[in-house]
N, C-alpha and C positions, 0 to 999 in steps of 0.2 A: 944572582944567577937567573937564565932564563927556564920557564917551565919548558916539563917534558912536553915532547906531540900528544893529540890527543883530538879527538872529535868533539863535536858542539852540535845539542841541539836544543831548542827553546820550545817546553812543552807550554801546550796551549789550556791544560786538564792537567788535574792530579792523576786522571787514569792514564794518560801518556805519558805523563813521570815516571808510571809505577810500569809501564812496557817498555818506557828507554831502557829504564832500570836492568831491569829482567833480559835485554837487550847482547848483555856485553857482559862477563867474566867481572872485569874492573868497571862500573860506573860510579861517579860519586855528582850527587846535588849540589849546585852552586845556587846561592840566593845572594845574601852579603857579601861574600868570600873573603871577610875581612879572619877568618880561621885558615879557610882553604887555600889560597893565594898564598901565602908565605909556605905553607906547605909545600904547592906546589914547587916553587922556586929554591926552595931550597931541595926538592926534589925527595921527600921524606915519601910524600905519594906520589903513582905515578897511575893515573884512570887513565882508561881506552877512552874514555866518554866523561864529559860533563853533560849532563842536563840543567840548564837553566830553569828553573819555576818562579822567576821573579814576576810572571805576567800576566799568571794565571790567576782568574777572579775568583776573592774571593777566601783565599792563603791569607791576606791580609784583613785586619778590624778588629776592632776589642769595642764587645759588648757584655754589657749587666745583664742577667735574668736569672730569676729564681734562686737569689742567694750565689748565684754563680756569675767568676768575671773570666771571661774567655775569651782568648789571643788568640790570634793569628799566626803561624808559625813565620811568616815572611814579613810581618809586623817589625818596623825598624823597633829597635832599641830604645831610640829617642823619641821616637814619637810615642810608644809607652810610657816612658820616664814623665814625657809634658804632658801626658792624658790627664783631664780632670778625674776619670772614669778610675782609670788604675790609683791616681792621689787621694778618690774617697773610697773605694772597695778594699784597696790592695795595698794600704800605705806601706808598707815594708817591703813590697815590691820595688815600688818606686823610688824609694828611697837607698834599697839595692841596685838598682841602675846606674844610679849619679855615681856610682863608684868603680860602674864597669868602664878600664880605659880611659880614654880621651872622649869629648862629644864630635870628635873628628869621624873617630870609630863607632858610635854610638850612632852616628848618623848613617851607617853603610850596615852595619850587621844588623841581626835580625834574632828575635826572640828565639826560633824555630832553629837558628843555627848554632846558639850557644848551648841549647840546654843535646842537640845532636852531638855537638862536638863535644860535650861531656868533661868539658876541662877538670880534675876534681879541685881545683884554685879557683873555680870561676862561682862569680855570686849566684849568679838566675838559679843553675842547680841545685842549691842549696835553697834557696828561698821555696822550691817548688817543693823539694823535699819537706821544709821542715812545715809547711800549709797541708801536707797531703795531697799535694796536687795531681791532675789525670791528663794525662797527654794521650792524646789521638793521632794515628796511626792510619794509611789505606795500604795495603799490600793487594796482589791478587786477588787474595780471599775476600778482600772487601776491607769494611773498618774494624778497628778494635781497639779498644781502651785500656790502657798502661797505668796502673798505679804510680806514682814516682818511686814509690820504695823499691818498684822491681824494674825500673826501666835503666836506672844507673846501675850497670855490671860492675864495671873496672876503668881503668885511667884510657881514657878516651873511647870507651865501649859502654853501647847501651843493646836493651832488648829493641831493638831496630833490626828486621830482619834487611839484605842488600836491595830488596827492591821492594821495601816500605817507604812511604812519604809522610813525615810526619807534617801532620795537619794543622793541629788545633792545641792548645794548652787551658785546661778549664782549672780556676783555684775558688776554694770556700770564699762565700763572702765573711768575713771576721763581723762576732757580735760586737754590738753597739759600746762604744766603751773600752776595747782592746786598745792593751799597748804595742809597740813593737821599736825593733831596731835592730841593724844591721852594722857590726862594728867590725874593723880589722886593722891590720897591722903589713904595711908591704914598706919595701925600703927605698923609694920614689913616692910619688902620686901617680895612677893608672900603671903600675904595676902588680902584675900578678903577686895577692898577699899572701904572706908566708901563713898567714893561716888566719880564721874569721866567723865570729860567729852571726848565725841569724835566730832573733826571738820574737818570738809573741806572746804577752798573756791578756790572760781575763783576769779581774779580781772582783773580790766579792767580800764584804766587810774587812779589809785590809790586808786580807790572807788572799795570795794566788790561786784561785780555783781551776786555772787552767795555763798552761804554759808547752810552747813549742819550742825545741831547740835543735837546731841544724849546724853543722860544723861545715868549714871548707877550705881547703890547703893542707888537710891533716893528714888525708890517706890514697885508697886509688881511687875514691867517691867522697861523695856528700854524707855525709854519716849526720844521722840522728841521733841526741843526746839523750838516748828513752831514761837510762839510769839518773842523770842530772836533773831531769823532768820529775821524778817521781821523789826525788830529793827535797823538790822546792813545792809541789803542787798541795795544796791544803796549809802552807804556811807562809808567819809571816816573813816579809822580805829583808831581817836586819842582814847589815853585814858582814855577818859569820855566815849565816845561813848560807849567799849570795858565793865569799869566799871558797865555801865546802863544796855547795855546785860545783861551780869550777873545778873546783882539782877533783870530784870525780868525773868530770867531761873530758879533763886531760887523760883520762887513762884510754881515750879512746884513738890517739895519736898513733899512730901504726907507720906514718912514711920514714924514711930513712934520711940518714943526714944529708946536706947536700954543701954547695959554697954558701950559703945563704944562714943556714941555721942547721944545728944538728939537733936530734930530737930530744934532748932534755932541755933545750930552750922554744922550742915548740910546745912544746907541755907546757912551757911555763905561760907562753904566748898565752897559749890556747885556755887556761887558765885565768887570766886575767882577761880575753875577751867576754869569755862567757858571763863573769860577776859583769862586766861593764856594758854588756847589750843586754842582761837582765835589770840590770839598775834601769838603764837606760828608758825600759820598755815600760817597767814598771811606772817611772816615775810620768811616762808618756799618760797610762793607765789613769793614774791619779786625776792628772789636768783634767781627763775625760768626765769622769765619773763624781769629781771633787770632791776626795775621801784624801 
């Protein structure tokens, strides 16, 4: 199908974004449009207005400082993925990327557009979640800083007011020695997975001292594993332990069945992710640290 009509205009500024924005009833941001374009066409949305921001300086770049690595929102996908920058700050980023899609699509979308678009199946979101991550925002009022834990609402809603521009995405650098991984389960390759977890730990004399776990495909967001977290954290990693994690991570499955899976094989999914991207991360841990 062809998109509906619709105006175009290519801000030169984030603060002309945020006046398109504010502009029109319906405006919606294109950068990648590798979300928005199918949308359109299939005519799911219909904006009076696109604003283009793909040109504006600036939106893009990923830089290290002070313990912090921070994106570009118009920053491709792949070009994150091949950053040295992102493979030694943010390895579980990166390592989340090679799993978003095709590098067809990786080459056209943009950091900025997936964690906007809020798919709760898409990796970036959840990676940002389960790091603590801050995303940046300019509306009107100027800028403001988004926890991740409060800026994912619901299945394809975030705290983005209609004429904010999200700017910038900043994630902790991980202490020296952390593991991680990012594991999932879709029924293709570059298929949205039926469900996926993302982990980080630190260890400390063979016991987990600290441990990150994000869920994704499970509900209308990115959920964090606080209870599986507090399961595993001060112990060691056998696999019971590992096992038990999981199935209290599955109790946090809330989507409903669909063709694909119904939700007691979701649980079971989401179950066996979480033991296998904490081994995973674990065992990452180890190489590091050589315990």
């Amino acid at each position: 199908m062809k998109a509906p009509e619709f105006d175009y205009v290519r801000a030169g500024s984030v603060e002309e974004a945020v006046a398109a924005l504010g502009s029109r009833d319906e405006a919606k941001l294109l950068a990648g449009g590798q979300s928005l374009v199918p949308l359109l066409n299939m005519r799911l949305v219909r904006p009076q207005l696109l604003v283009d921001v793909t040109r504006i300086v600036g939106l893009a770049g990923i830089e290290r400082e002070n313990g912090t690595l921070r994106i570009g929102a118009t920053t491709t996908q792949r070009d994150a993925e091949l950053s040295p920058a992102v493979t030694q700050a943010c390895p579980l980023l990166a390592q989340a990327l090679s799993l978003v899609a095709h590098p067809q699509i990786r080459n056209r979308g943009t950091i900025g557009g997936s964690l906007a678009h809020a798919d709760p199946a898409a990796e970036l979101p959840a990676v940002v979640v389960a790091l603590d991550g801050v995303l940046h925002a300019t509306g009107p009022a100027g800028p403001r800083a988004i926890p991740a834990a409060d800026f994912f609402r619901s299945y394809l809603t975030t705290a983005l007011a209609p004429d904010e521009v999200l700017t910038h995405v900043e994630l902790p650098v991980p202490a020296p020695g952390a593991g991680w991984d990012c594991t999932e389960v879709a029924r293709r390759p570059g298929d949205f997975p039926l469900c996926g977890a993302a982990c980080q730990v630190e260890l400390a004399d063979g016991a987990i001292a600290c441990v990150r776990i994000a869920l994704y495909g499970v509900a209308d967001r990115p959920v964090r594993a606080h209870a599986a977290e507090e399961h595993l954290r001060g112990e060691h990693p056998d696999p019971g332990r590992l096992a038990a994690a999981g199935e209290v991570a599955a109790e946090l499955v809330t989507r409903s069945g669909d063709l694909h899976a119904s939700p007691e094989y979701r649980r079971h999914l989401t179950a066996v992710m979480v033991r296998r991207a904490v081994a995973a991360a674990v065992e990452r841990g180890r190489a590091h640290v050589g315990q």
